[in-house]
Backbone as CSV, one residue per row, in Angstrom:
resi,resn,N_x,N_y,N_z,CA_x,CA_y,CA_z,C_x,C_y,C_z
1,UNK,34.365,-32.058,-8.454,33.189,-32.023,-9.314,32.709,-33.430,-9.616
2,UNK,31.419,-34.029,-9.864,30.443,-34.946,-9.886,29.397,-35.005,-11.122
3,UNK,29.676,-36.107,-11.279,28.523,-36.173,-13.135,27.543,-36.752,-11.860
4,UNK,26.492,-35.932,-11.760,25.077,-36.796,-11.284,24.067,-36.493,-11.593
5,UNK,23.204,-37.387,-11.653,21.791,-38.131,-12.068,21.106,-37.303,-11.856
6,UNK,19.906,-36.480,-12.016,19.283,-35.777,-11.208,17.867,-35.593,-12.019
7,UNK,16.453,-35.834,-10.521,15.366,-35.559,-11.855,14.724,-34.330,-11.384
8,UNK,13.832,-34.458,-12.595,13.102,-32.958,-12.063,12.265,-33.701,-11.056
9,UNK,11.602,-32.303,-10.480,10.393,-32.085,-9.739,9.866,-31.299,-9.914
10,UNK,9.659,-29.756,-9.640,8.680,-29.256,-10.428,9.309,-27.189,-11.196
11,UNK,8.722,-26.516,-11.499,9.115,-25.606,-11.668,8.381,-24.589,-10.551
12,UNK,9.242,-23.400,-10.558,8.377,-22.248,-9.601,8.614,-20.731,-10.105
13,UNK,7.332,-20.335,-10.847,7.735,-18.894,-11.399,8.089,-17.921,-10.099
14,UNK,9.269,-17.384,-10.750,9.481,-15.884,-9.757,9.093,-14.495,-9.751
15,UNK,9.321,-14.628,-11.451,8.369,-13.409,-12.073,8.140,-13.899,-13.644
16,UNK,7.401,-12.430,-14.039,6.940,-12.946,-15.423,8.042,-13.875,-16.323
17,UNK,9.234,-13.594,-16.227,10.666,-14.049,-17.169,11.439,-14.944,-16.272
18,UNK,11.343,-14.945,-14.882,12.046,-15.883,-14.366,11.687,-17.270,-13.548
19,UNK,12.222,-18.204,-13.777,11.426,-19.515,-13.478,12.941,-20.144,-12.695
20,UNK,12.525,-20.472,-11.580,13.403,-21.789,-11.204,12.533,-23.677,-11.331
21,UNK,13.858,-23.891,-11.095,13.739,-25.585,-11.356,14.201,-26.375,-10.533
22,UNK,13.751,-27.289,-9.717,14.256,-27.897,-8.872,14.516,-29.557,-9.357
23,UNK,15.198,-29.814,-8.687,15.586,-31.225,-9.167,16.102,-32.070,-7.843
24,UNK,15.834,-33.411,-7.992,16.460,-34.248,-6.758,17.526,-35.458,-7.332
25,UNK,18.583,-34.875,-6.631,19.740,-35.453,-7.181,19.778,-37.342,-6.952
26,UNK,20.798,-37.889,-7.443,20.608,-39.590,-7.027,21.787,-39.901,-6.067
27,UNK,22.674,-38.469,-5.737,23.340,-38.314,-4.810,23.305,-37.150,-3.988
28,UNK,24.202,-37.558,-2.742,24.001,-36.385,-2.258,25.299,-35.172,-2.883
29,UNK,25.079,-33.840,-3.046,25.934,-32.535,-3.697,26.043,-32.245,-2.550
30,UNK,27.061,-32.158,-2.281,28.161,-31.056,-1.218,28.388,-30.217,-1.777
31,UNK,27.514,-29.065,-1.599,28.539,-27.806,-2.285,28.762,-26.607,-1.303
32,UNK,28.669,-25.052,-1.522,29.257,-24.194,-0.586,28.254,-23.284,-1.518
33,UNK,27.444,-22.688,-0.549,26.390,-21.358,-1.354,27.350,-20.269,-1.877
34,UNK,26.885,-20.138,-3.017,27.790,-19.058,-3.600,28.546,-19.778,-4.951
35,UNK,28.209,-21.473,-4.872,28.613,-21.693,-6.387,27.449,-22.032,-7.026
36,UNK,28.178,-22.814,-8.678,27.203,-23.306,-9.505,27.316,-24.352,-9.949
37,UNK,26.386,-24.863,-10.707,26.801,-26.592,-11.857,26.112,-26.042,-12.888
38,UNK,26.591,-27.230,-13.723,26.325,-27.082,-15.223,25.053,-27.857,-15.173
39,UNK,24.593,-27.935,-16.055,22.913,-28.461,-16.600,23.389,-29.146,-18.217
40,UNK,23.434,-30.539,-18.351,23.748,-31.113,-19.537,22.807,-31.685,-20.203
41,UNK,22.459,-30.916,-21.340,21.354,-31.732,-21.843,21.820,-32.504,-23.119
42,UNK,22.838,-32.182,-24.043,23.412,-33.207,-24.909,24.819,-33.487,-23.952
43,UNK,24.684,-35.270,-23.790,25.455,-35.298,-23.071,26.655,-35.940,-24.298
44,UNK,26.417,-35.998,-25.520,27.080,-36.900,-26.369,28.139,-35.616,-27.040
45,UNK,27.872,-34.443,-26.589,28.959,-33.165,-26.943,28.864,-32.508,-25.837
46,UNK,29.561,-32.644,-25.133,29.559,-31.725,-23.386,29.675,-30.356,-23.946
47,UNK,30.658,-30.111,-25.249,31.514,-28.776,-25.181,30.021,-27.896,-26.158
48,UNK,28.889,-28.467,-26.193,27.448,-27.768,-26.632,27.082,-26.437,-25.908
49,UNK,27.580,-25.261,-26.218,27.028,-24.288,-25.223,25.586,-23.940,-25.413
50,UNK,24.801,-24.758,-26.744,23.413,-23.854,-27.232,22.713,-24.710,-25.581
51,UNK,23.062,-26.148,-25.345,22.543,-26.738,-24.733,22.966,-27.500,-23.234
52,UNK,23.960,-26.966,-23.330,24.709,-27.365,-21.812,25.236,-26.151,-21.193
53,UNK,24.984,-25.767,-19.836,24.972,-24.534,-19.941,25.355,-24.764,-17.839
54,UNK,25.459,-23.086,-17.186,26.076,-23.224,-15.958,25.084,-22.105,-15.317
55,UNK,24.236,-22.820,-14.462,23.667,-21.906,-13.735,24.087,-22.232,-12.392
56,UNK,23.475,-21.128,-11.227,24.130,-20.909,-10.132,23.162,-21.428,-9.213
57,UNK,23.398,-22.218,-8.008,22.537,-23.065,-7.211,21.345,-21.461,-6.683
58,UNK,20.495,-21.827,-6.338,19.372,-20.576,-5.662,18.697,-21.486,-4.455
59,UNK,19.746,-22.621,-4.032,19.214,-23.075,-2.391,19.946,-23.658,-1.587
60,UNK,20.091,-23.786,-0.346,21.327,-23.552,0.162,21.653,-25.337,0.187
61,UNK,22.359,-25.459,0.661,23.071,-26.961,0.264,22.211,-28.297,1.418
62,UNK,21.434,-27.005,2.327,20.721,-28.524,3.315,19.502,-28.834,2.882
63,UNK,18.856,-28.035,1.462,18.030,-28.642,1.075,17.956,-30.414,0.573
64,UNK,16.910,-30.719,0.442,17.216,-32.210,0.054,16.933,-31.963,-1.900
65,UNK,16.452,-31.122,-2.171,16.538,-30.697,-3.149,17.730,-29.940,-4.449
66,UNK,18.194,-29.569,-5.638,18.666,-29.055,-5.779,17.624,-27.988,-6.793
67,UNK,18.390,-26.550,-6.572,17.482,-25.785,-7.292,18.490,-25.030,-8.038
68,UNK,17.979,-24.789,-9.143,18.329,-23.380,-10.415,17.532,-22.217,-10.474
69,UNK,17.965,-21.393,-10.923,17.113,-20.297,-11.558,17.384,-19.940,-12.634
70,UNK,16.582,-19.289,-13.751,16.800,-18.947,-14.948,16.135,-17.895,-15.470
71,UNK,16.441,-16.753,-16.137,15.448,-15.636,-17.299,15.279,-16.490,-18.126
72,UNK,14.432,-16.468,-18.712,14.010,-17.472,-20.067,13.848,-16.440,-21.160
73,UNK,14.223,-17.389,-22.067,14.398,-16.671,-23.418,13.655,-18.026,-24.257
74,UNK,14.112,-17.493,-25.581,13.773,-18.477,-26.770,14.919,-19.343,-27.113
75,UNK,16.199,-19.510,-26.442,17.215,-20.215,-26.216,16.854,-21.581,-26.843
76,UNK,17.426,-22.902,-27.075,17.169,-23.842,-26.644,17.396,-24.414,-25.834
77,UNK,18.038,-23.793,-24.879,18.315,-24.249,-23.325,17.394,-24.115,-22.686
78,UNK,16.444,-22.434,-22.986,15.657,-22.455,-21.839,14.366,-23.391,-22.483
79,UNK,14.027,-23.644,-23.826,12.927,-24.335,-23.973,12.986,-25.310,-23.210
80,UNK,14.161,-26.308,-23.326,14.532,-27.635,-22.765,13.516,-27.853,-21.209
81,UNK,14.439,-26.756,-20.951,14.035,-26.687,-19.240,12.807,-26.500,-19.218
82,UNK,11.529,-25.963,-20.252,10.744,-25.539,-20.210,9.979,-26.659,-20.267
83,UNK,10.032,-27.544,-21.463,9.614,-28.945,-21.770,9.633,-30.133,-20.874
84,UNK,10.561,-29.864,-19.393,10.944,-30.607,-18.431,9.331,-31.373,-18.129
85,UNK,9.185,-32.424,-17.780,8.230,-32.974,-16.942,8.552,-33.557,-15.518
86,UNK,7.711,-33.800,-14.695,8.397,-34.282,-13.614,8.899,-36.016,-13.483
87,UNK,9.648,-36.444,-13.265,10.749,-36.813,-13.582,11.170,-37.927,-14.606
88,UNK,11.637,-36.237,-15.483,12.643,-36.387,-16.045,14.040,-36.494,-15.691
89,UNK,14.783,-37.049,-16.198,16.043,-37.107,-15.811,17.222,-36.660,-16.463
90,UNK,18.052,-35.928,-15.606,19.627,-35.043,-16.632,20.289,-35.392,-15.769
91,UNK,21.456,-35.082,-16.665,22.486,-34.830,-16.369,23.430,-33.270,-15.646
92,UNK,23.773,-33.874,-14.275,24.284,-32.085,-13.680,26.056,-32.898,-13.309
93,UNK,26.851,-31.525,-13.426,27.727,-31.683,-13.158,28.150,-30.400,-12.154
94,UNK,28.298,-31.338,-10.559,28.607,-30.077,-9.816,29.709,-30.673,-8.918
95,UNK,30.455,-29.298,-7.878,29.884,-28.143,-7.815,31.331,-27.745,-8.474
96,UNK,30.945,-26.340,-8.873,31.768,-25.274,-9.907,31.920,-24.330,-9.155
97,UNK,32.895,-23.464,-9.040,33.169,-22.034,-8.711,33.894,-22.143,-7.383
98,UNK,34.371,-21.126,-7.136,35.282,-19.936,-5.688,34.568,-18.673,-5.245
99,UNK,33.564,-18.263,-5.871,33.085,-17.107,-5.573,31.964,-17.545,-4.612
100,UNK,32.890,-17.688,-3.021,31.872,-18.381,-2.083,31.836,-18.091,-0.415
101,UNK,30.658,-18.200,0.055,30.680,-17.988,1.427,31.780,-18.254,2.439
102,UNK,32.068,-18.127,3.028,33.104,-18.617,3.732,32.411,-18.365,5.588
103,UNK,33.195,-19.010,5.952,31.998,-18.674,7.828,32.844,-17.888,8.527
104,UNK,34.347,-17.477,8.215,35.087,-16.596,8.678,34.472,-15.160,8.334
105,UNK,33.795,-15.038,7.104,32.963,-13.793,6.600,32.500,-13.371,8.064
106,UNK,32.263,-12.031,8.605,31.233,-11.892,9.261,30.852,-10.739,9.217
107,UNK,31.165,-9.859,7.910,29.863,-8.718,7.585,30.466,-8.680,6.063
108,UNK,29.786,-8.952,5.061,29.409,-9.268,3.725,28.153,-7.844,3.328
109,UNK,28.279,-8.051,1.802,27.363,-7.036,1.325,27.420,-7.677,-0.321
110,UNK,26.244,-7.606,-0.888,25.926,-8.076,-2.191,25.531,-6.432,-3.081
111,UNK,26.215,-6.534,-4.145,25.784,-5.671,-5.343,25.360,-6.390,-6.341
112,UNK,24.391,-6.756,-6.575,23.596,-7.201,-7.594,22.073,-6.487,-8.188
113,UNK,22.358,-7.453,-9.819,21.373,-6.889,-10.557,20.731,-7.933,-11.039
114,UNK,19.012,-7.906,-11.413,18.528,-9.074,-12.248,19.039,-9.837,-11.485
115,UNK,19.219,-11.221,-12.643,19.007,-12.331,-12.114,20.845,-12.371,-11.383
116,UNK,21.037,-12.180,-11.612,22.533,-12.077,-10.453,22.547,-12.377,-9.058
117,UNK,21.018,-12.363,-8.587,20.799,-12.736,-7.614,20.681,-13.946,-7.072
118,UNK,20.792,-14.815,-7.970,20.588,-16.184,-7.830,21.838,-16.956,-6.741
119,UNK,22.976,-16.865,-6.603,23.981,-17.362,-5.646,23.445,-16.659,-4.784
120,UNK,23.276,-15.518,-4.374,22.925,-14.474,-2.798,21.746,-15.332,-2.312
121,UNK,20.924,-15.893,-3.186,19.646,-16.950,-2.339,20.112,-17.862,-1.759
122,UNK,21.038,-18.367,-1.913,21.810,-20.003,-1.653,22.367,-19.629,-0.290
123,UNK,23.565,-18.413,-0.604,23.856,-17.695,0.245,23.353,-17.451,1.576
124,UNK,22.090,-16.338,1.063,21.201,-15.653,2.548,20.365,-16.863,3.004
125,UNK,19.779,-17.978,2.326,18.812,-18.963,2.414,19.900,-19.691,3.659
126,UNK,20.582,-20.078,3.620,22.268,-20.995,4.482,22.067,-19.837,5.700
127,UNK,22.447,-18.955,5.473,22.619,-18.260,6.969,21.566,-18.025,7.695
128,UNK,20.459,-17.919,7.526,19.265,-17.763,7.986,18.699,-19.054,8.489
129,UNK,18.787,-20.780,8.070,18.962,-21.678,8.381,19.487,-22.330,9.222
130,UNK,21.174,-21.470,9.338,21.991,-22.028,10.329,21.916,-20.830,11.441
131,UNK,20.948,-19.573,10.916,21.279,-18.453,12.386,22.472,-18.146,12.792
132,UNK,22.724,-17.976,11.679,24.057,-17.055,11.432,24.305,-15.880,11.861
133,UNK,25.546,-15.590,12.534,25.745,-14.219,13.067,26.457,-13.175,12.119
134,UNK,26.578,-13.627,10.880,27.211,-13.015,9.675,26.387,-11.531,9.692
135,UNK,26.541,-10.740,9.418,26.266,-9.384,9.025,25.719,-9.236,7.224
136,UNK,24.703,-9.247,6.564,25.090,-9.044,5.431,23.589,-8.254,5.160
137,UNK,24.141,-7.169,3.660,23.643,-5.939,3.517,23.322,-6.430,1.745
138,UNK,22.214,-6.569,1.362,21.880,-6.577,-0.276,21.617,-5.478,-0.721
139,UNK,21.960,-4.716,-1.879,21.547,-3.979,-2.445,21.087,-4.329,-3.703
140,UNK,19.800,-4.699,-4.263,18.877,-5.345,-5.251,19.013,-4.755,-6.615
141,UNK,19.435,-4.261,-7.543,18.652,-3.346,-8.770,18.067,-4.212,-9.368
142,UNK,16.809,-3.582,-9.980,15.981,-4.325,-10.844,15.323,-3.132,-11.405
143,UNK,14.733,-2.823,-12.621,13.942,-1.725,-13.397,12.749,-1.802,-13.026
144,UNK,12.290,-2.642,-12.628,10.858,-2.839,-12.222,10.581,-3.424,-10.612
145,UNK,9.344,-3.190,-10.253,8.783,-3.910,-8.866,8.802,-5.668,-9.209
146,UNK,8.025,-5.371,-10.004,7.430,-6.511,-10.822,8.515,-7.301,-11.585
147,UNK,9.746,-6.845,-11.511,11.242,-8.043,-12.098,11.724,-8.059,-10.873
148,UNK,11.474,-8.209,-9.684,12.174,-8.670,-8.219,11.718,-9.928,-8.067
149,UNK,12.966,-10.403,-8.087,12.718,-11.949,-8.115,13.201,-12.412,-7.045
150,UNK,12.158,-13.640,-6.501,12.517,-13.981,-5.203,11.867,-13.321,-3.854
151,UNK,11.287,-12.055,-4.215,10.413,-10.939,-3.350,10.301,-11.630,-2.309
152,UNK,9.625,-12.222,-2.068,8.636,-12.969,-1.084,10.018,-13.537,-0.241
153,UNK,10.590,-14.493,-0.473,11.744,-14.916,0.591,12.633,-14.064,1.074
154,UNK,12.991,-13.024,-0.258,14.087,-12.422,0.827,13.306,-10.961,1.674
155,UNK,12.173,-11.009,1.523,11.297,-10.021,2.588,11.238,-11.094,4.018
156,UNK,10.976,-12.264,3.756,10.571,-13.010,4.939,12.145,-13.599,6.008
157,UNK,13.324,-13.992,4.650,14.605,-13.818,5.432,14.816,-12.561,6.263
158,UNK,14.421,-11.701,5.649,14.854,-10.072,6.681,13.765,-9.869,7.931
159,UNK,12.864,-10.435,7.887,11.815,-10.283,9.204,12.143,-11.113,10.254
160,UNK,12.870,-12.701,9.923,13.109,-13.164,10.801,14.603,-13.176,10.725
161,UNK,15.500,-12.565,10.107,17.201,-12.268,10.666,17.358,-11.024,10.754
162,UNK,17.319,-10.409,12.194,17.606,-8.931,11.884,19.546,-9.045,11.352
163,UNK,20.072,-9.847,10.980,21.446,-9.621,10.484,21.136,-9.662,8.414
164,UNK,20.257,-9.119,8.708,20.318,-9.314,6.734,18.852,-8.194,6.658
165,UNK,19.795,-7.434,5.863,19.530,-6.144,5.505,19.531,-6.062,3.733
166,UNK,17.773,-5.427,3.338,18.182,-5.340,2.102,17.687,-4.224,1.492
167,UNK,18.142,-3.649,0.240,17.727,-2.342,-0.482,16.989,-2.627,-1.739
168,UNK,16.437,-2.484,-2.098,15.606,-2.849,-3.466,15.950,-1.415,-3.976
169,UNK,16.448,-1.605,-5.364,16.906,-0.129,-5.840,16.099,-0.453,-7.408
170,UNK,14.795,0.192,-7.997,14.238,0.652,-9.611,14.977,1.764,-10.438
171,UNK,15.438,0.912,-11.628,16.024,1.791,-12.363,15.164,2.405,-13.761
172,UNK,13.751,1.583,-14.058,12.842,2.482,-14.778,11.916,3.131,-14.457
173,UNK,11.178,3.340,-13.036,9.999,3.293,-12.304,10.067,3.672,-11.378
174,UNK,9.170,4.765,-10.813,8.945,4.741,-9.545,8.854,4.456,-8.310
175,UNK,9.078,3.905,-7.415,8.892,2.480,-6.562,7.131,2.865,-5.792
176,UNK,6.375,1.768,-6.132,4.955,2.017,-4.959,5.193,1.560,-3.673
177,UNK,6.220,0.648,-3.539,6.315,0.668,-2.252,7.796,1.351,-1.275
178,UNK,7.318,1.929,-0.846,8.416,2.320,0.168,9.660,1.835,0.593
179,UNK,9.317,0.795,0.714,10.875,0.134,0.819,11.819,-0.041,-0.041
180,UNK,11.645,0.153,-1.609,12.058,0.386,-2.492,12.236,2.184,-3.137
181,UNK,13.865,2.134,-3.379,14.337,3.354,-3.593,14.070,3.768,-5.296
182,UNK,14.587,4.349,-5.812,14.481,5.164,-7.574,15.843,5.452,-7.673
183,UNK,16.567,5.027,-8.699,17.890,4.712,-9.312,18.871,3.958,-9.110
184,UNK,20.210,4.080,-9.086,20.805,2.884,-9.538,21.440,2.407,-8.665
185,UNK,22.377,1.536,-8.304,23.396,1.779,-7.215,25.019,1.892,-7.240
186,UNK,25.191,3.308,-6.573,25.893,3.905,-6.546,26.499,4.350,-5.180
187,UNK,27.070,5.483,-5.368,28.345,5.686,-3.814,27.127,6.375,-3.042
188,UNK,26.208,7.204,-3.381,24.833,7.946,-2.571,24.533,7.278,-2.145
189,UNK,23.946,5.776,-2.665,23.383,4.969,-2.662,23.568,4.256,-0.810
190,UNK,24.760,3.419,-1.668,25.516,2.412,-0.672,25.725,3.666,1.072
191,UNK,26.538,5.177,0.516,26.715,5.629,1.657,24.999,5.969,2.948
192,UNK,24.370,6.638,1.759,22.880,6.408,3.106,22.485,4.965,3.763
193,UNK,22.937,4.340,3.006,22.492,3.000,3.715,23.435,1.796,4.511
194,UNK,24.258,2.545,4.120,25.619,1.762,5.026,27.081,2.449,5.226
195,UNK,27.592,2.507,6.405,28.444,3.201,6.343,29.999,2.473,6.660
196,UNK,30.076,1.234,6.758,31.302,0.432,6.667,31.250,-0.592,5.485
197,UNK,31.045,-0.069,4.338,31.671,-1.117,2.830,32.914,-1.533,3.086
198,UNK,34.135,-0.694,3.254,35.164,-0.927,3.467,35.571,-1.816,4.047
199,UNK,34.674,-2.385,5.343,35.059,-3.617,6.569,34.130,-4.924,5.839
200,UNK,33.764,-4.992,4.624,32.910,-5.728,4.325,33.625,-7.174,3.375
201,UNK,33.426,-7.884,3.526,33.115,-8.785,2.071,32.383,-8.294,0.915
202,UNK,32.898,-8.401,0.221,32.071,-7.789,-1.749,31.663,-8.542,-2.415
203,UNK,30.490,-9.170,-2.707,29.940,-9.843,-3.570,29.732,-9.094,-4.721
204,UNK,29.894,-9.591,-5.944,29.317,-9.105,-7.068,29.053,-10.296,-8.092
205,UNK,27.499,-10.309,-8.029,27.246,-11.499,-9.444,26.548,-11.148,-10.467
206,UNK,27.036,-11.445,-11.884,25.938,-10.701,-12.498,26.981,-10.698,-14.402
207,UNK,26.169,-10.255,-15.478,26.633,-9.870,-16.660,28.215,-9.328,-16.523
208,UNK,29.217,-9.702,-17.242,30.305,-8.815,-17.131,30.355,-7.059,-16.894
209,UNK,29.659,-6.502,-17.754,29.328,-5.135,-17.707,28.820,-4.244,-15.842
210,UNK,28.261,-4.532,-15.698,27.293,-4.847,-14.366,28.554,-5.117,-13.367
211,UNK,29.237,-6.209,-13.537,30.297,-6.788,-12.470,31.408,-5.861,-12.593
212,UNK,31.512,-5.433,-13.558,32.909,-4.554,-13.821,32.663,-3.110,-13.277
213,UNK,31.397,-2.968,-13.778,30.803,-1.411,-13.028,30.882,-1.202,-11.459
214,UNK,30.567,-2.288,-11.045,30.146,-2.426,-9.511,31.487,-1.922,-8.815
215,UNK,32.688,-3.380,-9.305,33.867,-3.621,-9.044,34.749,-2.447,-8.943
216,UNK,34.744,-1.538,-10.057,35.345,0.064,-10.173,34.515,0.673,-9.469
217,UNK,33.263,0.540,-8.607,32.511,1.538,-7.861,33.428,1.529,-6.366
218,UNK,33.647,0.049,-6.028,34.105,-0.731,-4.600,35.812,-0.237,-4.822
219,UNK,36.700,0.262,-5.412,37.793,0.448,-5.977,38.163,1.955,-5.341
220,UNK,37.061,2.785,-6.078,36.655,4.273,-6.165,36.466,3.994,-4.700
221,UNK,35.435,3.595,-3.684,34.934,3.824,-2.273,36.299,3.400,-1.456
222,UNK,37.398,2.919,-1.823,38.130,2.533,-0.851,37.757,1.374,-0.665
223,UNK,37.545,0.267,-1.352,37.348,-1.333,-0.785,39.245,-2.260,-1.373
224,UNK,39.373,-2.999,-0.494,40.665,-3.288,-0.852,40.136,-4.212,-1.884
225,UNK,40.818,-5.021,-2.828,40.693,-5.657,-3.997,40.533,-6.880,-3.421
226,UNK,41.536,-7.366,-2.256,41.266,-8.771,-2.034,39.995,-8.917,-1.160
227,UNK,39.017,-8.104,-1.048,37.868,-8.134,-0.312,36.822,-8.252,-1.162
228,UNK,36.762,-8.091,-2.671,35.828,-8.079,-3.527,35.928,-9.272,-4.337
229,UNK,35.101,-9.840,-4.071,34.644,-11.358,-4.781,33.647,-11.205,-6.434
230,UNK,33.857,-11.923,-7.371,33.419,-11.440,-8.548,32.892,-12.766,-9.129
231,UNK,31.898,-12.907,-9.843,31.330,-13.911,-10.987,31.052,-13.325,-11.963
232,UNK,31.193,-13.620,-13.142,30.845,-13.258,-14.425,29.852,-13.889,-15.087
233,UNK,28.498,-13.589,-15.172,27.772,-14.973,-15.515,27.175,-14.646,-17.149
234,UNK,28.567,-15.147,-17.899,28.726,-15.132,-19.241,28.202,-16.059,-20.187
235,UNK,27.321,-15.880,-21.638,26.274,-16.624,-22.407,25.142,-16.999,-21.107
236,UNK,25.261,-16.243,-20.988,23.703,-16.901,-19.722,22.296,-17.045,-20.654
């Protein structure tokens, strides 16, 4: 892990509540898609959770850029980020985590919800880059069309990798578009749309609740334990 310099550049809404942030570091970050860094904004009390806080990279590591994503709230974390100008300068401390790609992987599957999706960008963004022969299967929930965050890239990752496959699953709404299913994800779910979980890698990122649900779903289907990979993305 690395205390580095890093300024902004600019922001990019994803949807109405979610905004990423990009920043260009004063070094170069080696990291592995699938982790995160911290974001320090009082650097004179590191152990500040209102204001130092751990989000998960959302681009893959050959950017020259580094990027975040965030739901925004009335936090003072997210104001901070909100107040950002371009360049400004923070403090990041990376890279953080194990819950990560590996190139021995070669058929993976993501259960995520909301913003949980944020490592799977870093992730699918890397393999699609390097033309990867990895196998991997997303299954999206979000309550709305309109809270799919990221839409636009990971429609355009799947047109040009036929190895990345994804499900958009609404849990308040109807779906208008077709490619998007109505309810949650579950064993119906996963079985119409894929029929080897079991031979898979398990991603799960997301709220404890959410991760724990998933985790006892992959348990229940027959997934072995050491095949299911987990993040908890706790005070988010």
């Amino acid at each position: 892990m690395q205390d580095i310099k890093a300024r902004f550049i600019e922001s990019i809404p994803r949807t109405q509540t979610v905004t990423s942030f990009r920043f260009s570091p004063g070094q170069k970050v080696d990291f592995i898609p699938g982790q995160f860094l911290q974001v320090i904004f009082d650097e004179s009390n590191i152990s500040n959770r209102e204001l130092n806080k751990y989000l998960s990279f959302s681009s893959s590591p050959a950017k020259e850029y580094i990027e975040v994503t965030k739901r925004l709230s009335e936090s003072q974390f997210s104001q901070r980020l909100k107040s950002l100008n371009p360049g400004d300068e923070i403090l990041l401390k990376a890279p953080l985590g194990s819950c990560v790609f590996k190139e021995e992987y070669k058929k993976i599957c993501f259960l995520i919800g909301g913003i949980g999706i944020t490592p799977v960008i870093s992730i699918l963004e890397y393999l699609t880059e390097n033309k990867s022969e990895t196998d991997a299967v997303l299954f999206y929930s979000n309550r709305t069309e309109e809270e799919i965050a990221f839409r636009k890239e990971l429609d355009h990752w799947q047109s040009v990798n036929d190895k990345i496959k994804i499900v958009y699953a609404l849990t308040d709404s109807q779906p208008k578009d077709k490619r998007c299913v109505f309810g949650r994800i579950d064993e119906s779910l996963i079985k119409s749309r894929m029929s080897d979980l079991g031979e898979r890698i398990v991603f799960i990122f997301g709220p404890p609740v959410m991760v724990g649900a998933m985790n006892k779903l992959c348990l229940d289907m027959g997934c072995s334990k050491d095949n299911i990979k987990t993040e908890n993305f706790i005070g988010y």
